[in-house]
Residue frames as a rotation matrix with the C-alpha (Angstrom) as fourth column:
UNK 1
0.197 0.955 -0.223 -165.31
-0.314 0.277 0.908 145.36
0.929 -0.109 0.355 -277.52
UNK 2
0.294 -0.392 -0.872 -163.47
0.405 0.877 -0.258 143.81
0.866 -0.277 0.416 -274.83
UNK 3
-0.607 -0.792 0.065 -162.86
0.683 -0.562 -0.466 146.60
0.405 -0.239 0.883 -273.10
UNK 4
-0.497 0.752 0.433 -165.73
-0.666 -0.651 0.366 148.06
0.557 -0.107 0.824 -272.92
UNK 5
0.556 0.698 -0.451 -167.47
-0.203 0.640 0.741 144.61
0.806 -0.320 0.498 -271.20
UNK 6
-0.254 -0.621 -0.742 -164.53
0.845 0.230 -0.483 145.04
0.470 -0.749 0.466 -268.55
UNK 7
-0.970 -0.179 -0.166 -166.00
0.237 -0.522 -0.819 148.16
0.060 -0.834 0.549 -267.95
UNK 8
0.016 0.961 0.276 -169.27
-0.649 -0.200 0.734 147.64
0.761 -0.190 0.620 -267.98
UNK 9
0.048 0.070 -0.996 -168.49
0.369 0.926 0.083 144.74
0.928 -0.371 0.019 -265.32
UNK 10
-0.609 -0.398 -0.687 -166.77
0.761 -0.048 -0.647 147.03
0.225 -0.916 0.332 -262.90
UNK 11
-0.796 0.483 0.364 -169.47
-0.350 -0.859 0.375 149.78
0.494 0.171 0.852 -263.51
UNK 12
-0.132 0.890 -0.436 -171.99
-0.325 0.376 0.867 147.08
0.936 0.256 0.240 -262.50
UNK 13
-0.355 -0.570 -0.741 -170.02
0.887 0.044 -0.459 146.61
0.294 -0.820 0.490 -259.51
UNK 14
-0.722 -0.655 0.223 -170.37
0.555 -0.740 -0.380 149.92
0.414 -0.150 0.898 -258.48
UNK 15
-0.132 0.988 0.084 -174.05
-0.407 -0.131 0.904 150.50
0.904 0.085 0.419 -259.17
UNK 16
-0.375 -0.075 0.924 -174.25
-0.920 0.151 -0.361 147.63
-0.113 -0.986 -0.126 -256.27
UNK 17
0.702 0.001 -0.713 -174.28
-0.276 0.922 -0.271 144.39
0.657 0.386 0.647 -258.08
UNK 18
0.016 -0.781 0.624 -172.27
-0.397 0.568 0.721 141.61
-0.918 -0.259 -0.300 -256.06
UNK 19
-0.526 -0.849 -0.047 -169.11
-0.421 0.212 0.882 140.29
-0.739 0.484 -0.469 -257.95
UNK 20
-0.582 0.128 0.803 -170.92
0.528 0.811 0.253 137.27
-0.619 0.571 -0.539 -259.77
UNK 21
0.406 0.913 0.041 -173.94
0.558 -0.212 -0.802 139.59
-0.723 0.349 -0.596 -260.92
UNK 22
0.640 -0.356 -0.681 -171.48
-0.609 -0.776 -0.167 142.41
-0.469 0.521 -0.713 -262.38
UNK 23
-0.708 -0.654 -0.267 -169.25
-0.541 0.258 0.801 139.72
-0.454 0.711 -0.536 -264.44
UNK 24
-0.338 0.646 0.684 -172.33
0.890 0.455 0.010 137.25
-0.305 0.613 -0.729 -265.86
UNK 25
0.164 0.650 -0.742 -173.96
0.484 -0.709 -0.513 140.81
-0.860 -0.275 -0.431 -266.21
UNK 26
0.260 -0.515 -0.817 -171.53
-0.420 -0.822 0.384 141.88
-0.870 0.243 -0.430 -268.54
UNK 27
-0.977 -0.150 -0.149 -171.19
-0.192 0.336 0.922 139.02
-0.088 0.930 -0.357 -271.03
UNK 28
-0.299 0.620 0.726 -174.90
0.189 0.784 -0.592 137.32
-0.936 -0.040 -0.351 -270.84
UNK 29
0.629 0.492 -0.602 -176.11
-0.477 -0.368 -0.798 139.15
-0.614 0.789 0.003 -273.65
UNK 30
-0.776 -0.545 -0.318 -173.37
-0.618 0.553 0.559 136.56
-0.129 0.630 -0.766 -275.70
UNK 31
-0.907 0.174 -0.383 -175.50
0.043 0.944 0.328 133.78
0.418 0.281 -0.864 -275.07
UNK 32
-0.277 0.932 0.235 -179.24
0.471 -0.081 0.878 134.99
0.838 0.354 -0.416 -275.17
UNK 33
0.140 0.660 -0.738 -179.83
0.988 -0.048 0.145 136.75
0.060 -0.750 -0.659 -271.73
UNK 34
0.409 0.497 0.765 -181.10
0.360 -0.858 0.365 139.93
0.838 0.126 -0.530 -271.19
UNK 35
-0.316 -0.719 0.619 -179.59
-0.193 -0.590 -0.784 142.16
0.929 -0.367 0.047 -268.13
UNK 36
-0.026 0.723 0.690 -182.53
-0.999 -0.042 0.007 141.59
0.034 -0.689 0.724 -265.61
UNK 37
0.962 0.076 -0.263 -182.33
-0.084 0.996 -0.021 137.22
0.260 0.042 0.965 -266.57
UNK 38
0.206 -0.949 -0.238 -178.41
0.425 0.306 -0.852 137.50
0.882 0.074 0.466 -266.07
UNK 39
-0.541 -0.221 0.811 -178.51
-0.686 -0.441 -0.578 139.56
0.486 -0.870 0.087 -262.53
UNK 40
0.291 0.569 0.769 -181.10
-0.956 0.143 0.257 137.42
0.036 -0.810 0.586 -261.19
UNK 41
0.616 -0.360 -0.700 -179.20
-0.078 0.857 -0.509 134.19
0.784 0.368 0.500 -262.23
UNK 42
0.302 -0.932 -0.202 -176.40
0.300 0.294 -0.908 135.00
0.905 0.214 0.368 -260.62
UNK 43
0.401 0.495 0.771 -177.91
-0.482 -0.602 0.637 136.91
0.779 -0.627 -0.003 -257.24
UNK 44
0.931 0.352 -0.096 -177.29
-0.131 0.568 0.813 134.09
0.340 -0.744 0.575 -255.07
UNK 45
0.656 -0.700 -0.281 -173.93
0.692 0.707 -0.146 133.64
0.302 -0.099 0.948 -255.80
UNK 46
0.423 -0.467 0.777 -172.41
-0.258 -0.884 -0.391 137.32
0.869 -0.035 -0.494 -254.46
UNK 47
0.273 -0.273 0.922 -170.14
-0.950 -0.229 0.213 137.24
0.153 -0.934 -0.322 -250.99
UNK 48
-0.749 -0.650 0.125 -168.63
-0.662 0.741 -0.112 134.14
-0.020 -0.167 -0.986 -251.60
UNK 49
-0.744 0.534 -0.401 -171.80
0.246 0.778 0.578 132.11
0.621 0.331 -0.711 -252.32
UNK 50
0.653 0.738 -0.174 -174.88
0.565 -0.320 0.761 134.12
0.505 -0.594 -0.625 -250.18
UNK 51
0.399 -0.454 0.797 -172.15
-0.468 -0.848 -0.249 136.15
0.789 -0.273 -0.551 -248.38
UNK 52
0.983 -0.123 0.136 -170.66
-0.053 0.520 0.853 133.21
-0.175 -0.846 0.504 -246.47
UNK 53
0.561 -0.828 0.002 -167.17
-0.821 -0.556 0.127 134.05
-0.103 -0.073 -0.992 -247.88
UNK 54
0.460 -0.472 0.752 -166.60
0.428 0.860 0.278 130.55
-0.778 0.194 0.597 -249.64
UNK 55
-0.281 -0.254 0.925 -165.63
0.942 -0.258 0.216 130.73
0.184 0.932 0.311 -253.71
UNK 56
-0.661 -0.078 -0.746 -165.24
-0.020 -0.992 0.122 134.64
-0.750 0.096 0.654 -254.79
UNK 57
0.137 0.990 0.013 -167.99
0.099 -0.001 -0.995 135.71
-0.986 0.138 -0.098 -256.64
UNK 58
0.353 -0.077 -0.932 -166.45
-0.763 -0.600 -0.240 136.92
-0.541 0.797 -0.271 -259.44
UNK 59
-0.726 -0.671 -0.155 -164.36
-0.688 0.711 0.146 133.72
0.012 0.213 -0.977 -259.87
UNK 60
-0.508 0.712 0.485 -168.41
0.245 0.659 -0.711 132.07
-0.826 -0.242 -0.509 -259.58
UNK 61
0.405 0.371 -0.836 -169.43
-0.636 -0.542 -0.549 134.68
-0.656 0.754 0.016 -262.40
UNK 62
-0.201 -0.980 0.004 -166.48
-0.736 0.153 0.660 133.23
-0.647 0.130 -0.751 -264.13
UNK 63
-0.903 0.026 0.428 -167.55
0.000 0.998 -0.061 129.38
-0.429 -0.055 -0.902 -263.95
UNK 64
0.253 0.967 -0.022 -171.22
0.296 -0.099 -0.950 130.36
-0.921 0.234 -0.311 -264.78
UNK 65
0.395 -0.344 -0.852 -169.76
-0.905 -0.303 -0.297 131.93
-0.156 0.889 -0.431 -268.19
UNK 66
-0.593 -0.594 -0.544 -167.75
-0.805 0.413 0.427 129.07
-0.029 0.690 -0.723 -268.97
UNK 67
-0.280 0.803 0.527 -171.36
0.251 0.591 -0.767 127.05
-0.927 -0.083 -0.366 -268.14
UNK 68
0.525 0.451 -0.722 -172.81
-0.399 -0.619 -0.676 129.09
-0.752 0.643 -0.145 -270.72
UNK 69
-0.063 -0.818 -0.571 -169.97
-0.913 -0.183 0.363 128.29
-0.402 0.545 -0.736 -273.40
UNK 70
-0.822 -0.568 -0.052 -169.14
-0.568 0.823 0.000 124.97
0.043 0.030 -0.999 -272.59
UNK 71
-0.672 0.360 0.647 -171.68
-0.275 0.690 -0.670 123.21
-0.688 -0.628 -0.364 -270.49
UNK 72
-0.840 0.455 -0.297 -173.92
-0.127 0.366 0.922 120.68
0.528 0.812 -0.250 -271.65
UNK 73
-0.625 0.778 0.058 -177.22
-0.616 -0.538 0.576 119.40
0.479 0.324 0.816 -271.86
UNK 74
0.257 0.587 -0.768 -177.91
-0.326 0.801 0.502 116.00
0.910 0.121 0.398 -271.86
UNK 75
0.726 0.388 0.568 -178.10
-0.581 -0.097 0.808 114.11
0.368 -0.917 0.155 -268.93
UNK 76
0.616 -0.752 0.233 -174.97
0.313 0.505 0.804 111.81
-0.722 -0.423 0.547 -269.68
UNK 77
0.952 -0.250 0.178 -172.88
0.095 -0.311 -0.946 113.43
0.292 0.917 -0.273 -271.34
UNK 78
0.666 -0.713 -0.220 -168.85
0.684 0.466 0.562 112.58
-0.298 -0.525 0.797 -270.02
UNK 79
-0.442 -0.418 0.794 -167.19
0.754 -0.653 0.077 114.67
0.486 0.632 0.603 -273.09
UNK 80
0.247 0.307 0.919 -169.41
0.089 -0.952 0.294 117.74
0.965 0.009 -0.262 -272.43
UNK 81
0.927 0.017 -0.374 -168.52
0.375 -0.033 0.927 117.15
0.003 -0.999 -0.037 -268.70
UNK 82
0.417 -0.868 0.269 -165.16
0.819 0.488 0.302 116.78
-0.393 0.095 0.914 -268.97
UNK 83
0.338 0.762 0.553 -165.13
0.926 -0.374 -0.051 119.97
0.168 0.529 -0.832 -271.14
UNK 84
0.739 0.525 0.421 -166.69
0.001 -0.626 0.780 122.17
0.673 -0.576 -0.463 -268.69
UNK 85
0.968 -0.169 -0.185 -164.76
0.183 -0.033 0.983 121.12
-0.173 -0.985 -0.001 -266.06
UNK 86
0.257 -0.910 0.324 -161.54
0.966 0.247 -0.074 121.25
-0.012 0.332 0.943 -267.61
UNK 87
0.105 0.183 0.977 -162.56
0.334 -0.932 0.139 125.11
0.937 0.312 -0.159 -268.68
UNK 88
0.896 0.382 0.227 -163.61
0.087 -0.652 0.753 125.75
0.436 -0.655 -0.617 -265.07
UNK 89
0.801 -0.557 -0.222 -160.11
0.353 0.138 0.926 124.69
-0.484 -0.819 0.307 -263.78
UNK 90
-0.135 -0.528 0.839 -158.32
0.951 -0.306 -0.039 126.51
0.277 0.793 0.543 -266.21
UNK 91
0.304 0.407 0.861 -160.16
-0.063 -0.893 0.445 129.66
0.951 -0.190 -0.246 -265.22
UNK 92
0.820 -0.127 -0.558 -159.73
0.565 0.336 0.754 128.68
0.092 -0.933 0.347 -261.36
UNK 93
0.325 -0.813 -0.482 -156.19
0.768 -0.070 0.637 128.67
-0.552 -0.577 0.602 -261.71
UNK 94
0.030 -0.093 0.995 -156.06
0.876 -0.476 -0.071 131.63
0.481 0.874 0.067 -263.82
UNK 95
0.551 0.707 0.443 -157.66
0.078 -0.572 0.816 133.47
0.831 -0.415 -0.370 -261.10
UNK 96
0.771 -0.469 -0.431 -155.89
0.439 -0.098 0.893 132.23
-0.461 -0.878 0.130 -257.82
UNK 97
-0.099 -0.953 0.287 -152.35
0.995 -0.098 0.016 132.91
0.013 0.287 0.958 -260.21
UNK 98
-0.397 -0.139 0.907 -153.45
0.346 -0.938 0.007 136.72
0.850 0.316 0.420 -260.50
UNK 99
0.479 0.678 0.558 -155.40
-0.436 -0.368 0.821 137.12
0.762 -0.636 0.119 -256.98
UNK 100
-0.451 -0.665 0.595 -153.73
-0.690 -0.163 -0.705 134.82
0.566 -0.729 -0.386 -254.79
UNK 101
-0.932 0.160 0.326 -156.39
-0.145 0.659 -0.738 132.98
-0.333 -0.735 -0.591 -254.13
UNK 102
-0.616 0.788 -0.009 -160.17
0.230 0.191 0.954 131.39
0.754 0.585 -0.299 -254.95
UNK 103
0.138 0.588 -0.797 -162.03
0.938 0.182 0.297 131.60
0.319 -0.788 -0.526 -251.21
UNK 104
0.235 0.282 0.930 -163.62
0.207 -0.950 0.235 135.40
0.950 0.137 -0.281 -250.84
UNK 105
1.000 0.001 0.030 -162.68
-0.026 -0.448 0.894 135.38
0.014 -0.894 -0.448 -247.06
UNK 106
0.044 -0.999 0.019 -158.61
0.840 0.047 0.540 135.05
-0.540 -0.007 0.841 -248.06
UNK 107
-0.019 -0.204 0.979 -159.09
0.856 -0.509 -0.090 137.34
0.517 0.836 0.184 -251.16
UNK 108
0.687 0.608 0.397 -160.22
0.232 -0.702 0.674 139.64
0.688 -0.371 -0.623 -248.34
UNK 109
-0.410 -0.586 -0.699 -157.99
0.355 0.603 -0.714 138.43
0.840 -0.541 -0.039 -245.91
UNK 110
0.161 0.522 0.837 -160.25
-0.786 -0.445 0.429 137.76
0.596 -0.728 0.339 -242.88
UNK 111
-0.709 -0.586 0.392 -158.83
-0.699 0.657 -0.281 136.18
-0.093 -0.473 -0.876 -240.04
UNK 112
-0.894 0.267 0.360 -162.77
-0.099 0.667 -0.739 134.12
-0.438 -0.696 -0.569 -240.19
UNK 113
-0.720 0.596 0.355 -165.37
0.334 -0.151 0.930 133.69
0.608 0.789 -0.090 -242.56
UNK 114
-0.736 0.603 0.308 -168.31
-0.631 -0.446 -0.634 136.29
-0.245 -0.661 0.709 -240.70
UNK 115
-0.476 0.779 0.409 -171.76
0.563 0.627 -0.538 134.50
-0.675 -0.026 -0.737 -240.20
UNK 116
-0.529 0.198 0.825 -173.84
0.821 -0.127 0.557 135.41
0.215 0.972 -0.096 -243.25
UNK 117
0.529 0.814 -0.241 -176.12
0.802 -0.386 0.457 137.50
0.278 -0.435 -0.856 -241.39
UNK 118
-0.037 -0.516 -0.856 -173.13
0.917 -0.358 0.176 139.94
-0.397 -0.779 0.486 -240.08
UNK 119
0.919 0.047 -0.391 -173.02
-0.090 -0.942 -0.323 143.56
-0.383 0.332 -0.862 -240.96
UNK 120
0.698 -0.697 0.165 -170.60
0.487 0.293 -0.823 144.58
0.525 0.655 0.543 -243.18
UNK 121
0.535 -0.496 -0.684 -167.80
0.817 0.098 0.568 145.34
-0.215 -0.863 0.457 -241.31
UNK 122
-0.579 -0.756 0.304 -166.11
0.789 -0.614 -0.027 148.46
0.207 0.225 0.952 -243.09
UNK 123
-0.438 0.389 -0.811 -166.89
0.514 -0.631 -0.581 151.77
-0.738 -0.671 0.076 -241.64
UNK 124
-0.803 -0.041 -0.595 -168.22
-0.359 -0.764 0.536 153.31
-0.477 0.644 0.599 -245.22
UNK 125
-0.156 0.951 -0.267 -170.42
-0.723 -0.294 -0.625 151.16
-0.673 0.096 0.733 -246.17
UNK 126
0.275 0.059 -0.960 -169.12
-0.950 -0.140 -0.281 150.00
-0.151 0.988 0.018 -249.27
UNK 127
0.717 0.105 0.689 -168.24
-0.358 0.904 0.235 146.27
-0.598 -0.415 0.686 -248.29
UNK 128
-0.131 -0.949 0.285 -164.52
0.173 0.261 0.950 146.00
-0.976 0.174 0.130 -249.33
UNK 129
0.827 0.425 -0.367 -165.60
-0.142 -0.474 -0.869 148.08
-0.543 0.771 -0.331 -252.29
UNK 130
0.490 -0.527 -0.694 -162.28
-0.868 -0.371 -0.331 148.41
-0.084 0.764 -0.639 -253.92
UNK 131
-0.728 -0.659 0.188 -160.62
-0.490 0.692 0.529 144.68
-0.479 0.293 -0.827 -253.70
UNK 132
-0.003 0.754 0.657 -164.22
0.428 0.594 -0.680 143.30
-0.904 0.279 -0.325 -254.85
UNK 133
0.827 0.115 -0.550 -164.39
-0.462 -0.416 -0.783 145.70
-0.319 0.902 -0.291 -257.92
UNK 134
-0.242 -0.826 -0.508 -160.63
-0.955 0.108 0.278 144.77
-0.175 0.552 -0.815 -258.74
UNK 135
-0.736 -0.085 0.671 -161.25
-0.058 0.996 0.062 140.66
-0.674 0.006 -0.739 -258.28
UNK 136
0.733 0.620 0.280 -164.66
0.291 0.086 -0.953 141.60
-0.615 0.780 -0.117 -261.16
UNK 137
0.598 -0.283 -0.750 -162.54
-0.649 -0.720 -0.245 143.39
-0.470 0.634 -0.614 -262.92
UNK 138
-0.863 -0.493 -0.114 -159.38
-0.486 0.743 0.460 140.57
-0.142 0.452 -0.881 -263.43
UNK 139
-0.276 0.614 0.739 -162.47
0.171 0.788 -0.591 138.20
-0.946 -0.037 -0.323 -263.64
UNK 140
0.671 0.733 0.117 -163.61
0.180 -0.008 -0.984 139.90
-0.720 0.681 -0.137 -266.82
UNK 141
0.268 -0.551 -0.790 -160.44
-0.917 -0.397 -0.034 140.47
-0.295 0.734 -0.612 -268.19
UNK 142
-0.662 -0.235 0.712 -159.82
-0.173 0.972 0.160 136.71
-0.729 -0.017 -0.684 -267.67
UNK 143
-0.019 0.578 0.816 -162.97
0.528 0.699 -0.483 135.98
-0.849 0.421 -0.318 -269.54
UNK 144
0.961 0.045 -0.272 -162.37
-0.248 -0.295 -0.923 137.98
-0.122 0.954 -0.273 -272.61
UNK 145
-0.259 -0.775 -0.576 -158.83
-0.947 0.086 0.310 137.03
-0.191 0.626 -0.756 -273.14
UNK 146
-0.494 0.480 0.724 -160.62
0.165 0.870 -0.464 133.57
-0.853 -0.110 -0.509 -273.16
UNK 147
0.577 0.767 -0.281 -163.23
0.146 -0.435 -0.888 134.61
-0.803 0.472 -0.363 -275.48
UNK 148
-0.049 -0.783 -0.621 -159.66
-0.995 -0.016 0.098 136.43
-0.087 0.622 -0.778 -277.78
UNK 149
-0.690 -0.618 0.377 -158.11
-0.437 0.771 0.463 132.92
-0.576 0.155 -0.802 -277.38
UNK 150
0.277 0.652 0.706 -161.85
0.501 0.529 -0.685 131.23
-0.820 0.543 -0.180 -278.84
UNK 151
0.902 0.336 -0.272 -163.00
-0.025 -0.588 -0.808 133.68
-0.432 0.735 -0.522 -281.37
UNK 152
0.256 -0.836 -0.485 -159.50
0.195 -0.447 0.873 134.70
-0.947 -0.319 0.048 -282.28
């Protein structure tokens, strides 16, 4: 199963989903969303957060999954905080340990995060098509050996 939701992540990728859309894309249907409620969730959060090249998208997909899991409801809730966050920095450093880094303009390595507005800058089109597919990709393998380590 696992396997198959790593490649349905980087497949979503491809189509032209940003990072975050093509890794929440791939698990939402765990935890009650449909394909079309799990892209538009997660829309905003592609190019480093709107395409300003902050947090990597995938590594935002990530954190939004371990919302989903973890996160709570209520409005005080310390334990369910506590949790979450614990999860998210677990993932984090999962990520930088296999990428190098959390902040989409390093993962890239640009000397400057571009203004959000810029064009993409690669002469094909394909906006750093192949390190962005690879950083969804470890993202979703991250979250299913997660998932292994729950479920197990």
């Amino acid at each position: 199963m696992y396997e198959e939701r790593i490649a349905l992540a980087a497949d979503l990728h491809k189509q032209g989903h940003n990072c975050c859309q093509s890794v929440v894309a791939a698990f939402g249907d765990l935890y009650g969303f449909d394909r079309e409620q799990s892209l538009k969730m997660s829309a905003a959060f592609g190019g480093g957060i709107g395409r300003m090249k902050e947090t990597c998208g995938a590594a935002l997909g990530l954190f939004m999954l371990a919302g989903l899991e973890t996160g709570t409801t209520l409005p005080k809730d310390p334990e369910g905080q506590k949790r979450t966050f614990a999860l998210v920095q677990e993932l984090a450093h999962e990520f930088v340990k296999r990428n190098g880094a959390l902040r989409c303009a390093d993962l890239l390595n640009l000397p400057k995060a571009p203004a959000p507005d810029t064009p993409n800058p690669d002469s094909n089109g394909q906006y750093y098509f192949i390190p962005c597919n690879q950083k969804v990709r470890i993202a979703a393998e991250i979250w299913c050996e997660y998932l292994d380590k729950l479920r197990g």
